[in-house]
C-alpha angles and dihedrals in degrees: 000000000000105000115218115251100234088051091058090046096050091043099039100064085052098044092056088053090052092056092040091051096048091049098051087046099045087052099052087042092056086050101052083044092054084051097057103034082055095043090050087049 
């Protein structure tokens, strides 16, 4: 299973927004989920 090059350039730059994106939002959204399981304490 040999993945065309070009393939891999086109899909790499938006793979690693994706994850980007995820992290930043997972990390926001762990945050906002701390805050209210303290504030609920």
């Amino acid at each position: 299973m040999d993945i065309d090059m070009r393939v891999a350039i086109v899909l790499a730059p938006i793979l690693i927004a994706a994850g980007w994106a995820a992290f930043n939002i997972g990390a926001a959204a762990l945050n906002q989920l701390q805050n209210f399981l303290n504030r609920e304490a």
